[in-house]
N, C-alpha and C positions, 0 to 999 in steps of 0.2 A: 504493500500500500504506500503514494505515496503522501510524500509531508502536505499538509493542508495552508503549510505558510504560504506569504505570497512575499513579492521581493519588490521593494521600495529603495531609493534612495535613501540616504541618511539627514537627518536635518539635525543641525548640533542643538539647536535651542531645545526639541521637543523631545529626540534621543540621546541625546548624553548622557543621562543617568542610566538609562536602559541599555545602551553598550555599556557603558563603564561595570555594570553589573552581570550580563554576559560574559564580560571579556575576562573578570576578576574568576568566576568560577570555571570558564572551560580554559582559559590561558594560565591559572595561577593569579593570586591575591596579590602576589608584588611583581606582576609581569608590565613589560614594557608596551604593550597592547591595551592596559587599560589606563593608561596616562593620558591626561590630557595635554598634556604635550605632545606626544607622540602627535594625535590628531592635528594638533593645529600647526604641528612641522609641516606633515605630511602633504594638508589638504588648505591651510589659510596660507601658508609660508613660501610655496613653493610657484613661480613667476611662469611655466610652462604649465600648471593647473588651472585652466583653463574655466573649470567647472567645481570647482571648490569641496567644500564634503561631498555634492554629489554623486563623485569618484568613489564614495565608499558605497555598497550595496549592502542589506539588510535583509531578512526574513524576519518577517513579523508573523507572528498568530492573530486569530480573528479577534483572540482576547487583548491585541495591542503587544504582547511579550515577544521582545529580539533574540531569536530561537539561529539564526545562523549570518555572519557576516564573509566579505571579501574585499580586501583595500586594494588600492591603485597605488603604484610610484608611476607618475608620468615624468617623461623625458625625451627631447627630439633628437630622433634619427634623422641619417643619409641611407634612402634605402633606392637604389638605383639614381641616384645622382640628386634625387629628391627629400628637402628637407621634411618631415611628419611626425610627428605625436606618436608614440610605441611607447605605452604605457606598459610595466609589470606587476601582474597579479601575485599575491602573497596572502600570506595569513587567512585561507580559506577557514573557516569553523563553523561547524552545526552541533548545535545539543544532542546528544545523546539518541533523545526519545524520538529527533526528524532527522535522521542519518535513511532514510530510505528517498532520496534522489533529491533533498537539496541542495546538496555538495554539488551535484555539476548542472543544477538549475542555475545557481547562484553565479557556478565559472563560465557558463553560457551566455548569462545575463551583463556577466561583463564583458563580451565580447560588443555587446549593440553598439552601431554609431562610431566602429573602432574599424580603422583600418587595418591595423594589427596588432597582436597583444603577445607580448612575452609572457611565461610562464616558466620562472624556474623551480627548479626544488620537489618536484611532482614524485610522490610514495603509491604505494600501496597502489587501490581499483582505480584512484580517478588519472592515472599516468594508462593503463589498458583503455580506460574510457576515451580519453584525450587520441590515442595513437590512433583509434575506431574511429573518432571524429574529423581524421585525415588532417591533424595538426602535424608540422613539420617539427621532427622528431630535429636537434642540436645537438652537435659532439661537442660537448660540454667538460672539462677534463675537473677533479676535484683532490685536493689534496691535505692529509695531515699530516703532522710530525709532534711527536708525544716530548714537549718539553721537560716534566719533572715526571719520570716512573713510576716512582714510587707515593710523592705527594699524588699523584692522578689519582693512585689506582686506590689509598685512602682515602682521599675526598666521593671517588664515586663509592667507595661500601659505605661508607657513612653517609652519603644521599641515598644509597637505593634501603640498605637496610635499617637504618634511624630516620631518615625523613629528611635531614640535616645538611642542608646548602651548604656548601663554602660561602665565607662572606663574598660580597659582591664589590669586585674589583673596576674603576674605571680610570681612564687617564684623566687627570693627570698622576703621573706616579714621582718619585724625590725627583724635584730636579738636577742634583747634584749627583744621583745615580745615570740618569740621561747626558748631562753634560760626559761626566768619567767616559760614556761608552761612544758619546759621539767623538771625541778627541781621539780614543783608541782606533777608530775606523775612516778618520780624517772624516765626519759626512756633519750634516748641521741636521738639527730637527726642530720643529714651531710647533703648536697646541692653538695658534691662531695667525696663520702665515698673511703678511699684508698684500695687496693688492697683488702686488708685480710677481710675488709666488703661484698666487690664483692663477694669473694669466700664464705662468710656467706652465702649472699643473693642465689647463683646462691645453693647451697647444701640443702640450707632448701627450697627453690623453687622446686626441685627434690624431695625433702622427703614429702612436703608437698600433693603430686598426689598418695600418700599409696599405694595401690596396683592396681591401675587402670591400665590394658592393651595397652590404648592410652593416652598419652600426654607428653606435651615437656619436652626436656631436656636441659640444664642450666649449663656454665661454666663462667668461669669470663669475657671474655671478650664478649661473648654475652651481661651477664649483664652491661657492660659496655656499650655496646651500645644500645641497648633497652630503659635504665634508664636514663644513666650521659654521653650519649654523648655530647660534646659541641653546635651541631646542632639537639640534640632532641629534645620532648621535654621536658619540665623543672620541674624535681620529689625534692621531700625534702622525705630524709628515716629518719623512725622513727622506734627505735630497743630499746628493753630492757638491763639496764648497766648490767646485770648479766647473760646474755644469755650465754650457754652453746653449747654443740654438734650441738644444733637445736635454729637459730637465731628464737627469737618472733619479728615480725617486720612487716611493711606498707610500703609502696611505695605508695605515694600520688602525684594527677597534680592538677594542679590548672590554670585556662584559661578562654576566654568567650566563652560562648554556645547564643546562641539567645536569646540574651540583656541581659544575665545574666554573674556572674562568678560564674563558675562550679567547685569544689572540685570533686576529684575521686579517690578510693579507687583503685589503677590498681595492686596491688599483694600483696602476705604478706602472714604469716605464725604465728599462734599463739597456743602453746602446752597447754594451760591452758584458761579457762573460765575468769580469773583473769586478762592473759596475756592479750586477746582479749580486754577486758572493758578497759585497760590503754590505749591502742595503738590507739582504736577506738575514746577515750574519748580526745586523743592529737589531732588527726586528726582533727572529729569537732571543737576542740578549736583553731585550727591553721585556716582552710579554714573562720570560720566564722569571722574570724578578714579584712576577705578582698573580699570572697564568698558570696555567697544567697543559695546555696544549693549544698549538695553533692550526687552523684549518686556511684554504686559498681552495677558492671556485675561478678557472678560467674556460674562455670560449676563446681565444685570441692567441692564435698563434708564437711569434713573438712572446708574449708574458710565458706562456705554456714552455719554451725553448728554458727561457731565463730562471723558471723556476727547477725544471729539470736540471740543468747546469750547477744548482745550487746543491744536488742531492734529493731534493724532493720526489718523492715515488706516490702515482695517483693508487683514488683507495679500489679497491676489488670491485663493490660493490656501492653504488652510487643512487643518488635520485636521480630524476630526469629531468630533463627540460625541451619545452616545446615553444613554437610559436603560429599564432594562432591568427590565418589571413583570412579577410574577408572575401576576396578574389583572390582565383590560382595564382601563384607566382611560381617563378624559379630563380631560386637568388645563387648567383655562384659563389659567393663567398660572405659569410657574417663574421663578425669580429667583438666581441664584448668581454666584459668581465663581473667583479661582483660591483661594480658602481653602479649596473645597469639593472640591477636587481634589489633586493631586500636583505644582502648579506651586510651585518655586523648590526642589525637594530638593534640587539639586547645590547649595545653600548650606549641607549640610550638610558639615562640617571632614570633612579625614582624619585617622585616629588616625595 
C-alpha cells in the first residue's frame, strides 16, 4: 500500500517546527539536518537558489504531520558549453510507518521543472529504483584512510554498544598546532581566506574539470558560500605559499559521522604529484589531531590521479551516484567532486 502523504513545498514560517521535529527524530536530536541554520545556508543564503525553501520538498499527512522530506544544493553547470542550474539531491527521509513509495515519490518530485539533477550517495532499493528509471548511472571513485586505529575502533564500540558519540569535533582546531604543521610542509592555510583566495579557489576549481563537457562552474562568491559561509559548514583551506596561475590547494571539513569525527577531502586542485603529497600529507596531519578517519568522494579525473599518487586506495564497496535528465543526452565526459554535492554537512556546528 502506498503512503497516503502528499508532497508540498516547504514554507519556513508554517513548517519549521514540523521539520525541525521530523528531522530531530529520524536524523538524531543533535543532527545537523535539524538546525536552523542548516536551512537558511542552504535555501535563504545561497545566490544561484533561485527559488528559496521551495527547493526543499515535504510529505505531509492529511492530518498536517511532515512524514518525509528531500533538500536541494543548487549550483550552475557547463553542461555542453551551456551554463544551467544542476541542483543535488540529499538527505532523502520518510518515517518509518510511509516507507512504502514515498522515498522515490519524493526523489521524483524533485526532478519537476529540472533540467537535470544530480544525485549522489544512493544505498540500498532506491539506487535499483533510480538505474530502472534510466538515470545515468556516474563513475564516481570514493575513498578512506583510517587515521587513529585504535582511537577509531574504541570510539565506534563505544557508539555502537553504549550509545556514546565521540565529542563533536569542528575547525577551528589550536592554531598553533596548524601553524607547526603548515611551516613543516612549507603550505599556508585560512579558516576565512579573503577575497583574492576565493577567486584562487573558484579559477582552479574550473580549471581543475580539463576538458570535461559537464560540470560546475565556480566564481567567488559561490565559493564563498559553499566553503566560508558563516552558516556553512566549517572548511580550513590548505594552499601552496608559491602557487601560481593554478592555486594547488584542499578544502577540508571536519565533523561527527556515526560516533566518529570524520575529516573530508570536499575539493582541491593539485598541478604536481609533489603538490598533491604536501596538501594530502597536511590534511591527514590536521584531521588526525582531532579525527579517526578521513573519507574523499571524486568524479574528476585529475583529483582521482592526485589522490591515488598520495596512496589513497578507493573503498570495495561504495554508494552510487546518478544523474537524472529531463531529455536524452549523451555527455562525453562529467567532471565533479564533493563540492558539487552534500559531502562534509555534519561540519556544520550545533546551535
Amino acid at each position: 500500500m502506498g503512503s497516503n502523504a502528499r508532497i508540498e513545498p516547504f514554507n519556513f514560517d508554517r513548517d519549521l517546527d514540523g521539520y525541525r521535529a521530523f528531522a530531530k527524530l529520524q536524523f538524531g536530536e543533535m543532527s545537523f539536518q535539524a538546525q536552523e541554520r542548516f536551512l537558511r545556508w542552504l535555501y535563504a543564503e545561497n545566490m544561484l537558489n533561485s527559488k528559496g525553501y521551495q527547493s526543499l520538498l515535504v510529505g505531509r499527512t492529511r492530518e498536517g504531520e511532515i512524514v518525509g522530506c528531500i533538500h536541494k544544493m543548487r549550483l550552475n553547470w557547463i553542461v555542453d558549453g551551456k551554463e544551467t542550474s544542476v541542483p543535488a539531491t540529499h538527505n532523502l527521509m520518510v518515517s518509518e510507518s510511509h516507507r512504502t513509495g514515498l522515498g522515490i515519490m519524493l526523489q521524483m518530485a524533485s526532478w519537476q521543472n529540472e533540467r537535470f539533477v544530480l544525485i549522489p550517495g544512493v544505498v540500498g532499493p532506491l539506487s535499483h529504483a533510480l538505474a530502472k528509471l534510466r538515470c545515468l548511472e556516474l563513475d564516481g571513485q570514493w575513498y578512506r584512510r583510517i587515521l587513529s586505529p585504535v582511537r577509531g575502533a574504541l570510539r565506534l564500540a563505544a557508539h555502537v554498544l553504549l550509545k556514546r558519540p565521540a565529542t563533536p569535533r569542528y575547525f577551528p582546531i589550536s592554531d598553533t598546532v596548524l601553524s607547526a604543521l603548515a611551516r613543516k610542509r612549507k603550505l599556508s592555510f585560512s579558516l576565512a581566506p579573503n577575497d583574492r583566495l576565493l577567486e584562487a579557489i573558484a579559477s582552479s576549481l574550473n580549471a581543475s574539470y580539463g576538458s570535461a563537457t559537464a560540470h560546475p562552474v565556480w566564481r567567488l562568491n559561490d565559493a564563498r558560500w559553499r566553503f566560508f559561509h558563516p552558516l556553512a559548514p566549517r572548511h580550513i583551506l590548505i594552499h601552496a605559499e608559491n602557487s601560481t596561475s593554478v592555486l594547488d590547494f584542499l578544502i577540508v571539513s571536519l565533523g561527527p559521522r556515526r560516533g566518529l569525527n570524520v575529516g573530508r577531502i570536499i575539493a582541491g586542485n593539485a598541478t604536481s604529484d609533489d603538490a598533491a603529497h604536501r596538501l594530502a600529507g597536511f590534511a591527514s596531519s590536521v584531521v588526525r589531531t582531532a579525527g579517526d578517519v578521513m573519507l574523499a568522494f571524486s568524479a574528476n579525473a585529475g583529483f582521482n590521479h592526485s589522490l591515488r599518487s598520495c596512496g589513497w586506495s578507493t573503498m570495495r564497496t561504495h554508494p552510487r551516484t546518478f544523474l537524472h535528465a529531463k531529455d536524452p543526452i549523451v555527455l562525453e565526459s562529467i567532471s565533479f567532486s564533493g563540492e558539487a554535492g552534500d559531502f562534509g554537512f555534519e561540519a556544520i556546528p550545533i546551535d
